[in-house]
Each structure stands twice: as C-alpha cells, then as structure tokens.
N, C-alpha and C positions, 0 to 999 in steps of 0.2 A: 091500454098498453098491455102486451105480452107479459106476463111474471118470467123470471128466469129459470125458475124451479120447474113451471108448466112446459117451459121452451125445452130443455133438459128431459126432463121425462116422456115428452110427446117423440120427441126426435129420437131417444133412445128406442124406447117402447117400440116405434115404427119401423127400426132398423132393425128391430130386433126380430118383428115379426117378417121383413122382408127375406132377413136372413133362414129361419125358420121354415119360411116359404118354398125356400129354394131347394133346403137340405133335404125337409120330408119328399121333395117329388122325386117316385124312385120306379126309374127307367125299368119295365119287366117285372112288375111287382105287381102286384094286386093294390089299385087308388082307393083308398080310404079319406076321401075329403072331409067326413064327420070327424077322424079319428083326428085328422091332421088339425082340425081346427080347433079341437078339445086340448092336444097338445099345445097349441098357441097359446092357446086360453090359461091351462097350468103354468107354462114356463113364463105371463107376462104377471101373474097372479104369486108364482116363488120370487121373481124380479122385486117386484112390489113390496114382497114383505122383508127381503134382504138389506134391501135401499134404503128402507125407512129402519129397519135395527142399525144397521151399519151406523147411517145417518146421526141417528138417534144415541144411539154411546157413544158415539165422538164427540157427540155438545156435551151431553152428560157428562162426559169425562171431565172435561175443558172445564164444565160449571160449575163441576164439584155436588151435582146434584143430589137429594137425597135418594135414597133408594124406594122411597116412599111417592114418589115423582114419578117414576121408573116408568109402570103402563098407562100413566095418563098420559106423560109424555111420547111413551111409544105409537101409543094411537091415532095421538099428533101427527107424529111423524111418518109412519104409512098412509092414514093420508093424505099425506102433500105428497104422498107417489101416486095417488091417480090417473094422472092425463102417462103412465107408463103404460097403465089395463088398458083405457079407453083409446091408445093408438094402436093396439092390435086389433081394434073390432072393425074396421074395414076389410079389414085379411081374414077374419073370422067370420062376418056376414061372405063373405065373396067363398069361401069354400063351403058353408053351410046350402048356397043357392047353387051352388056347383053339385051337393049331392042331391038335392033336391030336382034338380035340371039332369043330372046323369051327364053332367059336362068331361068333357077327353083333358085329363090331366097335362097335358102342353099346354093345352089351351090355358085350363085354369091360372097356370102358374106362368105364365106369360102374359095374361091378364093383372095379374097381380103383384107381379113385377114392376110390370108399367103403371099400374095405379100407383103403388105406394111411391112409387118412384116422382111422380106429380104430385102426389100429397106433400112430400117431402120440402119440394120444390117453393108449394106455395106455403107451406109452413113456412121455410125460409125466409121467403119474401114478407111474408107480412110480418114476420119479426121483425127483420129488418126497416119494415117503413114503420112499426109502432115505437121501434129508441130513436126512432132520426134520420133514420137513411134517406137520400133521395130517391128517386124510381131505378135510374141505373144502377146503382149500388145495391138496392134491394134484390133487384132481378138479378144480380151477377151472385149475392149473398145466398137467394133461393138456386141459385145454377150449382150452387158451392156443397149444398145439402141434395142439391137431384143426383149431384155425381157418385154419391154412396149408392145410390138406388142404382145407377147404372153400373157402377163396383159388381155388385152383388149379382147384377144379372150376366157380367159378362164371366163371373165366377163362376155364375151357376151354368153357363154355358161350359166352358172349358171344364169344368169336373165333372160333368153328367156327360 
C-alpha cells in the first residue's frame, strides 16, 4: 500500500517540477538545460527542508516537545520529505540528457510535460487501486492527477 505522506510528497514534488519545467523554458533566450535542471534540483531540495521544519514544529508544538527533541526530530521529519526530491529526478535526468543530446528546447519541454504528465497519471492510479479503488475509479482517480499535468501545459502554452 501507498503511504499517504509518499503519495503527498511524490505528487507535489512532480508538480512542482512540472511546473518549474515550464516556467525556466524561455522563448529567445539562451537553453541552459544543465542550469534548468540544477534549479529543479535546489527548489525540490529548499521544498524538502521547509515541509519537514514546518511539518515538524507543528507536532512539536502540539506535543509540547522538549527542545532537546528538536533535531532529532527534525531529521525525522525531512525525511519523510523524500519522495518530494526523488519526483523531480525524472524532469532532472530528461534535461541533464537534453544537454548532453544538445536537444531544441520545445522539444525538451514538451517532452516533459507529457512525461510528468503520465507519471502523474499513473501515480494516481496506483494510489488509488493500493486503498481500494476498483479499476475504473482508479483510472478516473489517475485521470484526476494527469489533469494538473495538462493544467500546466496548457499554461505553459498560453503564457510563452
């Protein structure tokens, strides 16, 4: 079964970099797809450690924890942010092979639209069949999460 927390972080992390994906690509500009993918890299890496502080003095508060608790529990808590980093490394290998390839920046980034965009999809779906779902629920569930991915591309359409 899916963790909730895994489901949450992977799904964020993904959208995050989808998002990311979209913004860096800049029409008339000099492509830096190393540069773009090292940004991905930082902003899913400051995500990471925000989530798990945030996360982490909310319980503490709640628990009344000592202060002596503090970075054991912190450490804890960044991470159970993990699967946030590790959903940007598709979007991060896909432009690392992009400057390696000397790939045309549309392309890339419509490459990688459309991938996350199915990762997304099938994230969904298998959450959904690991708490119960039946097949169609599942698939309408992963259709429910592809729809951000197509969000994002018809964004990045209309503002580039």
């Amino acid at each position: 079964m899916v963790q909730p927390r895994a489901t949450f972080c992977g799904v964020y992390g993904l959208v995050q970099a989808t998002v990311l994906l979209a913004a860096l690509h800049s029409e008339g500009e000099v492509y830096t797809p190393f540069a773009d993918a090292a940004w991905i890299l930082v902003t899913a890496l400051a995500s990471v450690l925000a989530h798990g502080y945030a996360h982490h003095m909310a319980a503490q508060r709640e628990r009344g924890d000592a202060v002596s608790d503090l970075w054991r529990g912190l450490g804890v808590a960044v991470r159970g942010e993990w699967p946030m980093a590790a959903a940007c490394l598709p979007t991060v290998l896909l432009l690392v092979l992009a400057g390696l390839g000397d790939w045309p920046e549309p392309v890339t980034t419509a490459t990688g639209l459309g991938m996350n965009t199915l990762i997304l999809f099938a994230w969904g779906a298998r959450t959904a069949l690991s708490v119960g779902y039946r097949r169609t629920s599942a698939l309408l569930a992963g259709a429910g999460d592809a729809a951000i991915g197509v969000l994002i591309a018809l964004a990045n359409a209309v503002l580039k």
